[in-house]
N, CA, C and O atoms as a printed pandas DataFrame, in Angstrom:
     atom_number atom_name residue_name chain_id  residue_number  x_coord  y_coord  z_coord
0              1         N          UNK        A               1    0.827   -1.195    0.000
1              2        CA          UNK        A               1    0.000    0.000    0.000
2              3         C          UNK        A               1    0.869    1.256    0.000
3              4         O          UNK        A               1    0.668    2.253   -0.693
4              5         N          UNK        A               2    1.950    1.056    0.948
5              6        CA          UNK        A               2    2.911    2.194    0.549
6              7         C          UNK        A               2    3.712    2.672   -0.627
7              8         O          UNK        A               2    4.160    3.801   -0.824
8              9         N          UNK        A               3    3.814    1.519   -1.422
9             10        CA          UNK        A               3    4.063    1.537   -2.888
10            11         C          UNK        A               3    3.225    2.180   -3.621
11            12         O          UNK        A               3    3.654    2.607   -4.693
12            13         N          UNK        A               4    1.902    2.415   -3.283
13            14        CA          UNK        A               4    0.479    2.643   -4.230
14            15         C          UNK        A               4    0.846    4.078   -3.849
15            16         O          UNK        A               4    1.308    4.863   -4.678
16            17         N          UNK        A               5    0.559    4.496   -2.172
17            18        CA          UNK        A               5    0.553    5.839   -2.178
18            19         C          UNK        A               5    1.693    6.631   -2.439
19            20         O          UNK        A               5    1.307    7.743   -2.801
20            21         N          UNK        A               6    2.784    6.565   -2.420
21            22        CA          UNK        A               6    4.269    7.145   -3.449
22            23         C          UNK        A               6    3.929    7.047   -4.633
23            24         O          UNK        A               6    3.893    8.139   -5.199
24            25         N          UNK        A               7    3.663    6.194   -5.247
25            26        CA          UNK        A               7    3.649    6.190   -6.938
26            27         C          UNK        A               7    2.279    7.413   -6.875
27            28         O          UNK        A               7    2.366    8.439   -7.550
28            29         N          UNK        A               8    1.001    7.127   -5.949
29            30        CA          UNK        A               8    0.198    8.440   -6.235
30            31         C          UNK        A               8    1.012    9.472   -5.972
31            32         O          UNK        A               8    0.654   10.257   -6.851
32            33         N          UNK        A               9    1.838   10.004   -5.387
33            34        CA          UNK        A               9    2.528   11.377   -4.835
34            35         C          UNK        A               9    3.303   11.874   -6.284
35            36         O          UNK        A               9    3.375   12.968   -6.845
36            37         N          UNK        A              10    3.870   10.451   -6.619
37            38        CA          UNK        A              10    4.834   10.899   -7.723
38            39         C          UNK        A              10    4.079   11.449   -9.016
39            40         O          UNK        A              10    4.674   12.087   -9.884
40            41         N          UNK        A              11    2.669   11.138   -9.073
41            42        CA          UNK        A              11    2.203   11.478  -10.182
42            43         C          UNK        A              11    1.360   12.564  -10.157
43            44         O          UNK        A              11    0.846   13.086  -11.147
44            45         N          UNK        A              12    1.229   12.891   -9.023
45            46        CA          UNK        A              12    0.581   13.805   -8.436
46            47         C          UNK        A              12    1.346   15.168   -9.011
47            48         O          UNK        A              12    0.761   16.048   -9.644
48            49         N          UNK        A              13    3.129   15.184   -8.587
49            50        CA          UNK        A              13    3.608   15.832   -8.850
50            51         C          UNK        A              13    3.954   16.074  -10.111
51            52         O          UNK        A              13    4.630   17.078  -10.337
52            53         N          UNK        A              14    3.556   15.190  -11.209
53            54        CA          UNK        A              14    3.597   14.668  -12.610
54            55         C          UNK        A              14    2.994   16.000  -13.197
55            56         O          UNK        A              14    3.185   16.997  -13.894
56            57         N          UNK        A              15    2.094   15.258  -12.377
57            58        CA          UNK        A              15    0.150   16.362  -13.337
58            59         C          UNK        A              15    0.661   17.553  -12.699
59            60         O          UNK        A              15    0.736   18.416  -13.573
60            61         N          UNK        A              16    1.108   18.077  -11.407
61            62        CA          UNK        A              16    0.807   19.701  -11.340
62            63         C          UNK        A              16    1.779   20.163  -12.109
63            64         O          UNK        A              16    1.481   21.317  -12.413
64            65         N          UNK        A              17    3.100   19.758  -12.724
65            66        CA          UNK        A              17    4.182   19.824  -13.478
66            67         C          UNK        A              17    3.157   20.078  -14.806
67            68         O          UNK        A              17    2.673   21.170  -15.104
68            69         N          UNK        A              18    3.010   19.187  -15.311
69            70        CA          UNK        A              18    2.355   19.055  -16.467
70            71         C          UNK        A              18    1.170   20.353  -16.704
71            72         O          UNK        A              18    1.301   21.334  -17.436
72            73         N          UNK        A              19    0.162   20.044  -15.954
73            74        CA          UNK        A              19   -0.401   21.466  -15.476
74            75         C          UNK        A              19   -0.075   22.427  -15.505
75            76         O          UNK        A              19   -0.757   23.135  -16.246
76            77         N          UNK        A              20    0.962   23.052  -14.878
77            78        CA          UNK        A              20    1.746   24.190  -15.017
78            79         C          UNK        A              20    2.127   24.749  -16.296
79            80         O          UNK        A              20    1.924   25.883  -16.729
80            81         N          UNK        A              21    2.857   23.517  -16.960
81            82        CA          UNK        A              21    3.410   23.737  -18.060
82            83         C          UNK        A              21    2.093   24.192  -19.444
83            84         O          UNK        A              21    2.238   25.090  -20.273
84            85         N          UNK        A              22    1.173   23.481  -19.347
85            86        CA          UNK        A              22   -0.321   23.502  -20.165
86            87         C          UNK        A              22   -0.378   24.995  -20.183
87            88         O          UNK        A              22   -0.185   25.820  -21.076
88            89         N          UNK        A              23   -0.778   25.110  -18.629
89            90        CA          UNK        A              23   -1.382   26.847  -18.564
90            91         C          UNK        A              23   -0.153   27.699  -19.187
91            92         O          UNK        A              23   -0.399   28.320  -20.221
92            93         N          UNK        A              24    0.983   27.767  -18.711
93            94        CA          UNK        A              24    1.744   28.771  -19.184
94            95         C          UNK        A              24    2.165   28.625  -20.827
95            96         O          UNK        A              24    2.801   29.535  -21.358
96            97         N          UNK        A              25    1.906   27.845  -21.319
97            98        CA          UNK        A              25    1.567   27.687  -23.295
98            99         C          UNK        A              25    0.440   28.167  -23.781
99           100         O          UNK        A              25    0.302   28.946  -24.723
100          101         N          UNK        A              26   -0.622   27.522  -22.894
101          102        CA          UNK        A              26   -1.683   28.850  -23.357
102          103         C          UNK        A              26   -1.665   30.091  -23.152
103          104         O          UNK        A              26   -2.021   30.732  -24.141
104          105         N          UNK        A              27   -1.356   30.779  -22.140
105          106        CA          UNK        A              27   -1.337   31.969  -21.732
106          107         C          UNK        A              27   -0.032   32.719  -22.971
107          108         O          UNK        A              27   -0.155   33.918  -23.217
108          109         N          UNK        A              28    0.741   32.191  -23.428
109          110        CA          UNK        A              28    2.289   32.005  -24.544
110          111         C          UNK        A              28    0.809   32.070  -25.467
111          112         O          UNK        A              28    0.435   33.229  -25.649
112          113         N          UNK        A              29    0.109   31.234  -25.944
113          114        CA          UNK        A              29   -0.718   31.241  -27.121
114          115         C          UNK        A              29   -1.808   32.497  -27.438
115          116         O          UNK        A              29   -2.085   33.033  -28.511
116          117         N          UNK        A              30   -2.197   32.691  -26.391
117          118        CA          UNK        A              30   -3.009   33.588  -26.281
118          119         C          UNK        A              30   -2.689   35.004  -26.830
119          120         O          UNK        A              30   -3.315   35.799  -27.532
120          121         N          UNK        A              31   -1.080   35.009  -26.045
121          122        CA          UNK        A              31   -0.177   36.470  -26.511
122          123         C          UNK        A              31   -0.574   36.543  -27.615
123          124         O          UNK        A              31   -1.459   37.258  -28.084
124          125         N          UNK        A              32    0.379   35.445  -28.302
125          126        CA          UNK        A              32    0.804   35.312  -29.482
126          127         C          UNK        A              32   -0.404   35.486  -30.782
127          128         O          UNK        A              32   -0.243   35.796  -31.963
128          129         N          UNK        A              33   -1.554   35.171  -30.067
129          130        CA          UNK        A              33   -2.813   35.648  -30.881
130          131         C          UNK        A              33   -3.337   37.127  -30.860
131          132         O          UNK        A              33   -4.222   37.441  -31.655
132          133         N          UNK        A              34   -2.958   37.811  -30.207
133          134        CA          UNK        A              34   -3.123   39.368  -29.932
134          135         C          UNK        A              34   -2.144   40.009  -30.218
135          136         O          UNK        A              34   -2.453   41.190  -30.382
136          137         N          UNK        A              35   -0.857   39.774  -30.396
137          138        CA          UNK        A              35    0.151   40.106  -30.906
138          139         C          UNK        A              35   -0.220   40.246  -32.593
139          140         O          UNK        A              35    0.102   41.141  -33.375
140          141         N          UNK        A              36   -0.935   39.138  -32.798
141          142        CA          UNK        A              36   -1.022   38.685  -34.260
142          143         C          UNK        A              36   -2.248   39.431  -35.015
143          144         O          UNK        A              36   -2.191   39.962  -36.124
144          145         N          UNK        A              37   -3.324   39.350  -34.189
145          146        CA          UNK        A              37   -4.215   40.007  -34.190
146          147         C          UNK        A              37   -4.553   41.828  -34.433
147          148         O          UNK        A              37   -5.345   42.462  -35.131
148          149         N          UNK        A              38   -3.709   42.111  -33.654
149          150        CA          UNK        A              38   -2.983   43.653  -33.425
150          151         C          UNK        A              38   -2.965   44.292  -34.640
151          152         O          UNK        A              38   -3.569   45.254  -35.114
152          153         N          UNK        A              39   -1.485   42.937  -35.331
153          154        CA          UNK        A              39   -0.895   43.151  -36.110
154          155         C          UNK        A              39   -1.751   43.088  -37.889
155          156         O          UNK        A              39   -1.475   43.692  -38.925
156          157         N          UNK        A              40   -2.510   42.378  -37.660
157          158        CA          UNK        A              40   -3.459   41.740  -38.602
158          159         C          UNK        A              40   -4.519   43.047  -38.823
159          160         O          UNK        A              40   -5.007   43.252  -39.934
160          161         N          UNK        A              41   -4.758   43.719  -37.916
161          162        CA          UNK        A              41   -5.847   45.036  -37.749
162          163         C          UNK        A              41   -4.870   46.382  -38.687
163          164         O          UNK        A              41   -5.167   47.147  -39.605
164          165         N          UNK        A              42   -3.772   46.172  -37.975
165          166        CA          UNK        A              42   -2.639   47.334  -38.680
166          167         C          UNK        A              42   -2.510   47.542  -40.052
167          168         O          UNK        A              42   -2.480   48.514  -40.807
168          169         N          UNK        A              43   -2.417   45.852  -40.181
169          170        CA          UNK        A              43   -1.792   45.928  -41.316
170          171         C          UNK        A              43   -3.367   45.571  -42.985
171          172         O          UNK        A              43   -3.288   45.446  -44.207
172          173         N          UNK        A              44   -4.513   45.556  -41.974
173          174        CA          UNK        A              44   -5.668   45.380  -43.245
174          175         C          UNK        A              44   -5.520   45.384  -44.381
175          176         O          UNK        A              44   -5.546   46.238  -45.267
176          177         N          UNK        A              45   -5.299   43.982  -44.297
177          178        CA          UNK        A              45   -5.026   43.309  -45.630
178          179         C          UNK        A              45   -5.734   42.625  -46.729
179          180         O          UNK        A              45   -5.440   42.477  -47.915
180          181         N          UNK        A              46   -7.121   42.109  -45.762
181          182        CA          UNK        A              46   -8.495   42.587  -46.788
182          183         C          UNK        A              46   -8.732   40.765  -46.863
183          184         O          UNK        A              46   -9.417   40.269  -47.757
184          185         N          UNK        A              47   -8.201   40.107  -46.023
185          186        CA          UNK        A              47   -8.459   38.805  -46.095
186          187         C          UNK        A              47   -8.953   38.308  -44.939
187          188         O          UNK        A              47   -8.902   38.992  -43.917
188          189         N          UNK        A              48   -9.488   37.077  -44.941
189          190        CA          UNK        A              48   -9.888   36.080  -43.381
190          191         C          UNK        A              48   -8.874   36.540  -42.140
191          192         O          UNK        A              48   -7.731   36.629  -42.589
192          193         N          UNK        A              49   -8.936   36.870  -40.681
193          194        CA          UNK        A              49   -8.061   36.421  -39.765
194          195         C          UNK        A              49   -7.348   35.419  -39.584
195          196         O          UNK        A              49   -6.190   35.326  -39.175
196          197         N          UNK        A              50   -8.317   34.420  -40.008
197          198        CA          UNK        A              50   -7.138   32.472  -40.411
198          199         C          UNK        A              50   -6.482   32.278  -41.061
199          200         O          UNK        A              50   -5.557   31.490  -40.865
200          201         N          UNK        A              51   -6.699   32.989  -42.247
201          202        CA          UNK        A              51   -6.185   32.803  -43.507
202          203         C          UNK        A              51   -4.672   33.525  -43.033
203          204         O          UNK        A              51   -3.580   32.956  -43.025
204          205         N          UNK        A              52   -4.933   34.787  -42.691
205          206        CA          UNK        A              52   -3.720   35.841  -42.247
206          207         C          UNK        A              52   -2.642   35.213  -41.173
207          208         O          UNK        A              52   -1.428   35.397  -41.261
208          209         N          UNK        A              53   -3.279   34.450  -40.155
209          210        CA          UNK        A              53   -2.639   34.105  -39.112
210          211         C          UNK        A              53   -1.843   32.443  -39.847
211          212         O          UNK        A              53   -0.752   31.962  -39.540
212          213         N          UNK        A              54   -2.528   32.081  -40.525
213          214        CA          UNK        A              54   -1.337   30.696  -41.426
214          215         C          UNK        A              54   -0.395   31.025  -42.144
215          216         O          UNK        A              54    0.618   30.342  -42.293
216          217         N          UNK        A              55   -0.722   32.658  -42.947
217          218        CA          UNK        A              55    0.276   32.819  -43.707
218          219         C          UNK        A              55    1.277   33.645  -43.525
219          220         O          UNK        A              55    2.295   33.638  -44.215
220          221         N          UNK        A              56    1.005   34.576  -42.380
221          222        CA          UNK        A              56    1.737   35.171  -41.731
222          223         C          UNK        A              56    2.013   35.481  -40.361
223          224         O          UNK        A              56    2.578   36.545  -40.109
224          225         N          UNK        A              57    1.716   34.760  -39.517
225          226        CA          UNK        A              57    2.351   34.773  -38.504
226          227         C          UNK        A              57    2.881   33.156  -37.776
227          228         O          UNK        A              57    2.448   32.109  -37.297
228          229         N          UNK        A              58    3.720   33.654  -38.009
229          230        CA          UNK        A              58    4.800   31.746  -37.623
230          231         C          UNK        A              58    4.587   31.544  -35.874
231          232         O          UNK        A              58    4.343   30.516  -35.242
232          233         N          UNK        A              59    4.823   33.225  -35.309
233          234        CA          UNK        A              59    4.974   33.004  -34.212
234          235         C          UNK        A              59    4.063   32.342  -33.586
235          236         O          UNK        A              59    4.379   31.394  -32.867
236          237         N          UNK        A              60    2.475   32.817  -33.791
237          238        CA          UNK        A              60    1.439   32.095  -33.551
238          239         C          UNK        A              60    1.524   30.413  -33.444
239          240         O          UNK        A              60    1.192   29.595  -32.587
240          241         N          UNK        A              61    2.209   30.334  -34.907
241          242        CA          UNK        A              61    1.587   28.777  -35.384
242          243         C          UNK        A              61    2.705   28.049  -34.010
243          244         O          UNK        A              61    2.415   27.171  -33.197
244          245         N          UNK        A              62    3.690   28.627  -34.136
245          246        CA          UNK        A              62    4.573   27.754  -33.180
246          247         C          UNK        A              62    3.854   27.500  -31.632
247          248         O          UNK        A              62    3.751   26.453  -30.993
248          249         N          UNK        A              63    3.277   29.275  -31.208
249          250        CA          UNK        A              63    3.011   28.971  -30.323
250          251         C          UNK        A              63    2.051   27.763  -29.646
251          252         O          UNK        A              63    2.196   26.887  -28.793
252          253         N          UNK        A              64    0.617   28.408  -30.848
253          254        CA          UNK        A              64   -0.378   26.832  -30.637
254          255         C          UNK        A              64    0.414   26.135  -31.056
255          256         O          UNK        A              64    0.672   25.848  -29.887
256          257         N          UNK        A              65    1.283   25.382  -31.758
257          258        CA          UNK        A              65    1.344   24.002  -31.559
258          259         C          UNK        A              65    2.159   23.807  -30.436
259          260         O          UNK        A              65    2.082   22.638  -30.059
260          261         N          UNK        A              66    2.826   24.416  -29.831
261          262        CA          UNK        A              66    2.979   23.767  -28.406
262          263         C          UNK        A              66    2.199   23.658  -26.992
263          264         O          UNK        A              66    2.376   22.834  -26.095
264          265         N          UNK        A              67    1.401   24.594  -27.050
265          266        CA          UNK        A              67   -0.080   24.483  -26.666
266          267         C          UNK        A              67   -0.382   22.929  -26.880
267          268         O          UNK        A              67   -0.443   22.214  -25.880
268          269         N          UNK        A              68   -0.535   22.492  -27.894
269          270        CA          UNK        A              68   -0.801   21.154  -28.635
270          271         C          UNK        A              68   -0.253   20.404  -28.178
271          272         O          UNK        A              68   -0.874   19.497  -27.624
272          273         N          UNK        A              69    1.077   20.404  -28.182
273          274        CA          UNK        A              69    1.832   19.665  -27.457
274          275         C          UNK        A              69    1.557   19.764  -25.731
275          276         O          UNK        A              69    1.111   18.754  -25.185
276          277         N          UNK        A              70    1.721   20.492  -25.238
277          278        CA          UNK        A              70    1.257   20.456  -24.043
278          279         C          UNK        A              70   -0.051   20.196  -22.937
279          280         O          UNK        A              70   -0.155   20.189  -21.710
280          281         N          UNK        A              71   -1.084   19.963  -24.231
281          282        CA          UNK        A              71   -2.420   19.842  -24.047
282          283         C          UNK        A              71   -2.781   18.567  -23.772
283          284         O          UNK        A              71   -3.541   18.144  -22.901
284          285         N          UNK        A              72   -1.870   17.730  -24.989
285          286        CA          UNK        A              72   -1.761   15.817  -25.110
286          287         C          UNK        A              72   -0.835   15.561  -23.724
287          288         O          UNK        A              72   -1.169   14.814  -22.804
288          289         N          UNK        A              73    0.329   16.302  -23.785
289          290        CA          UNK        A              73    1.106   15.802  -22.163
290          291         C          UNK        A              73    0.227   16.023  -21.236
291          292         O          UNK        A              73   -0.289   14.964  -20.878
292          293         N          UNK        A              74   -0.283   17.191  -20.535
293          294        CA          UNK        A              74   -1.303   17.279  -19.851
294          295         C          UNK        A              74   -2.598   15.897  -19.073
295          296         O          UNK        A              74   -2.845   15.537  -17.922
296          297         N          UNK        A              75   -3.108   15.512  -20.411
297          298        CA          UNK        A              75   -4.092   14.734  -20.772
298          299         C          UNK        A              75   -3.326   13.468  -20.655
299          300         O          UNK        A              75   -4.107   12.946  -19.859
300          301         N          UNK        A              76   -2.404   12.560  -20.826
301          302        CA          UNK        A              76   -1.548   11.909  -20.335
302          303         C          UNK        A              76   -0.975   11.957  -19.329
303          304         O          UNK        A              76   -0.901   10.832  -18.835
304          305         N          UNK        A              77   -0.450   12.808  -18.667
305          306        CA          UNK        A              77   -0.033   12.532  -17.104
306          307         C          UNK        A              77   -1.550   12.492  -16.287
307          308         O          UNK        A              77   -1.804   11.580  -15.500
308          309         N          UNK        A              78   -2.399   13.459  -16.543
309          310        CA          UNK        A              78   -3.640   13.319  -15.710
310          311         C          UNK        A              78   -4.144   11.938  -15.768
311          312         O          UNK        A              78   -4.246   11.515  -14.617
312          313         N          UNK        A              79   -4.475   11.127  -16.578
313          314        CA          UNK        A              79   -5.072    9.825  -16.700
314          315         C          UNK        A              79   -3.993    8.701  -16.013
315          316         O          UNK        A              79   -4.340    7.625  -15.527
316          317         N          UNK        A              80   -2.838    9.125  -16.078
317          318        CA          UNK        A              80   -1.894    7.916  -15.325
318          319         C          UNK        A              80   -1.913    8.586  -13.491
319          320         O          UNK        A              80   -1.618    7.843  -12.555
320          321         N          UNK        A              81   -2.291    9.994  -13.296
321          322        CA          UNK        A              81   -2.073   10.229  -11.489
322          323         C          UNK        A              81   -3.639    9.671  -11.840
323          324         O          UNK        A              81   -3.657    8.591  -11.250
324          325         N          UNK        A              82   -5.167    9.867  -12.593
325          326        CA          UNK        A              82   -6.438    9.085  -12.103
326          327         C          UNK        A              82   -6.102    7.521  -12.302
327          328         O          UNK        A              82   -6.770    6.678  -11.704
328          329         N          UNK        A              83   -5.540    7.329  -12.759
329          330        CA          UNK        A              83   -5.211    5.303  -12.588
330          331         C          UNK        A              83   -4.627    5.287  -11.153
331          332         O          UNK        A              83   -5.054    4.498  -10.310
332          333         N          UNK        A              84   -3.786    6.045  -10.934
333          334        CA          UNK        A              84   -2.556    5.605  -10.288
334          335         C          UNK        A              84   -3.842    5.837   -8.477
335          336         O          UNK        A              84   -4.135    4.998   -7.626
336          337         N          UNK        A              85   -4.234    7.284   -8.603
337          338        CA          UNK        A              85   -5.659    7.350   -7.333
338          339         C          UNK        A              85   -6.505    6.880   -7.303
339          340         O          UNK        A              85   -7.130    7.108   -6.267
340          341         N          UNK        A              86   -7.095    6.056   -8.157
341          342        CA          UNK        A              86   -8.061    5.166   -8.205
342          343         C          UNK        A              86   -7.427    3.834   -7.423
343          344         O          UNK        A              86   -8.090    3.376   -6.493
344          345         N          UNK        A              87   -5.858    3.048   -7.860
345          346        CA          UNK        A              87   -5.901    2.187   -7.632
346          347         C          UNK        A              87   -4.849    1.967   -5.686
347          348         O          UNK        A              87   -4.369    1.004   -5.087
348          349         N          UNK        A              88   -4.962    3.419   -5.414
349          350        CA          UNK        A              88   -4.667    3.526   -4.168
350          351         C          UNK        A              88   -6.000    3.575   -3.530
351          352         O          UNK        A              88   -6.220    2.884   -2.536
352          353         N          UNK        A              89   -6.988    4.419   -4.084
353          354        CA          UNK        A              89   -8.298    3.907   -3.362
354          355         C          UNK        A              89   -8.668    2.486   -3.400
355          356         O          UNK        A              89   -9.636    2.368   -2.649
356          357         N          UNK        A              90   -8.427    1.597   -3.804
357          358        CA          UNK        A              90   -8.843    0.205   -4.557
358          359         C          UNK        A              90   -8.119   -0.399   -3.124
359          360         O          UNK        A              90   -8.738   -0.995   -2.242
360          361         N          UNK        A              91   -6.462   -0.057   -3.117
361          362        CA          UNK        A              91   -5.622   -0.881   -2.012
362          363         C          UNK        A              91   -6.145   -0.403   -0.798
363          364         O          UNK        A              91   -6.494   -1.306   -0.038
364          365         N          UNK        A              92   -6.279    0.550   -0.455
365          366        CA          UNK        A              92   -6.724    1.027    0.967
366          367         C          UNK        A              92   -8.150    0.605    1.499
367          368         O          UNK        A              92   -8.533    0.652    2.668
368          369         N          UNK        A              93   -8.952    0.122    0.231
369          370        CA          UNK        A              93  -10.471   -0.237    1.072
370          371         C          UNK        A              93  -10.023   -1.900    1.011
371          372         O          UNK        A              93  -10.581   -2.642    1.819
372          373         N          UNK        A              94   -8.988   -2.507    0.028
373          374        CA          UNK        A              94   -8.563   -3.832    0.373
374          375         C          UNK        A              94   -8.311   -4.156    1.468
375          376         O          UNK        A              94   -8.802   -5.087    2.107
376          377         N          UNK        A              95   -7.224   -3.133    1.895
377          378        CA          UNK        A              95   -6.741   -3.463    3.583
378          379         C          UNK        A              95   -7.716   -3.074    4.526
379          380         O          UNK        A              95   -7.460   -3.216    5.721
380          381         N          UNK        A              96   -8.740   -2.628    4.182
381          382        CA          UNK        A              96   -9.507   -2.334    5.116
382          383         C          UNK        A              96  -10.484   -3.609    5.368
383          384         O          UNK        A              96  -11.396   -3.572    6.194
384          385         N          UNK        A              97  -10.320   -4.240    4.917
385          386        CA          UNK        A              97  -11.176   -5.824    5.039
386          387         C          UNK        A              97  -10.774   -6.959    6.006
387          388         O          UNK        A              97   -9.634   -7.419    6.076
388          389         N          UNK        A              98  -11.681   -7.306    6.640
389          390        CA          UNK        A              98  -11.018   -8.443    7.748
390          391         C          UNK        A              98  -11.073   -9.581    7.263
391          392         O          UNK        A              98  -12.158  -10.017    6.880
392          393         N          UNK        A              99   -9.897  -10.342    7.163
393          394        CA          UNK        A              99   -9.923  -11.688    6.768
394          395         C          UNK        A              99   -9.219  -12.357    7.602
395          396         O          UNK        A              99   -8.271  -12.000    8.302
396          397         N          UNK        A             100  -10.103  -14.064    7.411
397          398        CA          UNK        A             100  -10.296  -14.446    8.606
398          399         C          UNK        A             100   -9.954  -16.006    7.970
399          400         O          UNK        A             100  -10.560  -16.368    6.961
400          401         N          UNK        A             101   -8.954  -16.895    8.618
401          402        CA          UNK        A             101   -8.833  -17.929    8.545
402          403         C          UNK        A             101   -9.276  -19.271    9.272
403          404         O          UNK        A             101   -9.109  -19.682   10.420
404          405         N          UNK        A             102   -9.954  -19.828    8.066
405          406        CA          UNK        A             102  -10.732  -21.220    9.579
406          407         C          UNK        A             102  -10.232  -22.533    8.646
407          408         O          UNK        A             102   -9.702  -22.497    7.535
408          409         N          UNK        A             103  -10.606  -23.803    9.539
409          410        CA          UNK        A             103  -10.251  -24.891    8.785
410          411         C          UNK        A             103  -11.499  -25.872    8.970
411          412         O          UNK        A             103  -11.904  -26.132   10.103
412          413         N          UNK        A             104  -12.099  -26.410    7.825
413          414        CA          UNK        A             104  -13.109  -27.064    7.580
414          415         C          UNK        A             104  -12.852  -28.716    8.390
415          416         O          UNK        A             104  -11.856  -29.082    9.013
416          417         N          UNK        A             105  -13.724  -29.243    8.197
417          418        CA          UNK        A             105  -13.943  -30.605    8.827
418          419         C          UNK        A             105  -12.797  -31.571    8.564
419          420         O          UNK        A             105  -12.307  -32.199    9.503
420          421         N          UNK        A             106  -12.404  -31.694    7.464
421          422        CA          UNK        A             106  -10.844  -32.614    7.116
422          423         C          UNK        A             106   -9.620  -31.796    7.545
423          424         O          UNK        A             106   -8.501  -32.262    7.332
424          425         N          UNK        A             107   -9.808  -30.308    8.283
425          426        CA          UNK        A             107   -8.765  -29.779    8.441
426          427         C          UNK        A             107   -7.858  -28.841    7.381
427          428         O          UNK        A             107   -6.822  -28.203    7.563
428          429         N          UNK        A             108   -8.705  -29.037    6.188
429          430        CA          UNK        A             108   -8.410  -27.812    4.836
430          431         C          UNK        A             108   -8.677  -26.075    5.449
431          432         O          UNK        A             108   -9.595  -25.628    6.137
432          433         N          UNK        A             109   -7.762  -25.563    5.009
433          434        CA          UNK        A             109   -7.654  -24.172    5.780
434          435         C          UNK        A             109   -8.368  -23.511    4.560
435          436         O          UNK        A             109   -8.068  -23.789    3.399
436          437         N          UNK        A             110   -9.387  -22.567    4.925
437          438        CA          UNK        A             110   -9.821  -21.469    3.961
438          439         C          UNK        A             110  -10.217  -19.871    4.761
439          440         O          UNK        A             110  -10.437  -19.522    5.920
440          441         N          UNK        A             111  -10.172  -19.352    3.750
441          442        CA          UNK        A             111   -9.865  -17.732    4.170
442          443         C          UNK        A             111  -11.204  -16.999    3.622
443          444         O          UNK        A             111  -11.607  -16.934    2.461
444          445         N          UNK        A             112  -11.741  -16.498    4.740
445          446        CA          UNK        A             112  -13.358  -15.699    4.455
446          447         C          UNK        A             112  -12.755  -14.340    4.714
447          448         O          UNK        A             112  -11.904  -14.037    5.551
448          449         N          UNK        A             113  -13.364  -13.590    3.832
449          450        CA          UNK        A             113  -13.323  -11.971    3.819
450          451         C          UNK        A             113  -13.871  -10.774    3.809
451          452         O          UNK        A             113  -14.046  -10.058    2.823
452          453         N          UNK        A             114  -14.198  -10.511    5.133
453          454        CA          UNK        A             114  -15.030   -9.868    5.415
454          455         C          UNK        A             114  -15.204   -8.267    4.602
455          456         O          UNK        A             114  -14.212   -7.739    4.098
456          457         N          UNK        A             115  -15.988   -7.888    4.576
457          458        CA          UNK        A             115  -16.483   -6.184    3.795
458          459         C          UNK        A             115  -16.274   -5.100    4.889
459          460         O          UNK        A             115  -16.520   -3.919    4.642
């Protein structure tokens, strides 16, 4: 069980890592869209905002895609710390069970387990 709850700690610290990193790419993405945006107003060029922001601004594209990237890490460490707390809840209501050893009429030992 002490194995279960370390590996939860460790992933714990996984996800707020991961977390961290998510938010501060978006908040990087966000700039980078108002920066672009700004720039896109300045410079009225008489086309789509999407269209403008694929063909001219890199900084953007880099930024979302690491956004992207950081969105899938995110979403991956979170699902391995919910496996990893789920299956420390799983061990801790295990040990919480009384089991109880008796031996039947020929003397065969069996193990009842209480809830």
């Amino acid at each position: 069980m002490a194995d279960s709850k370390s590996d939860t700690e460790l992933k714990k610290e996984q996800y707020e890592e991961a977390r961290k990193n998510w938010l501060d790419t978006a908040k990087a993405a966000q700039q980078a869209k108002s920066e672009a945006k700004q720039k896109y107003e300045e410079a009225n060029p008489g086309i789509p905002f999407v269209e403008w922001l694929l063909r001219r601004s890199p900084a953007f594209l880099r930024a979302h895609h690491e956004f992207g990237k950081a969105q899938a890490k995110f979403d991956e460490v979170y699902l391995e710390y919910d496996n990893a707390a789920a299956q420390a809840w799983i061990n801790a209501k295990d040990a919480e069970r009384e089991r109880r050893w008796y031996k039947d009429e020929d003397g065969t030992p069996f193990l009842i387990i209480l809830p």
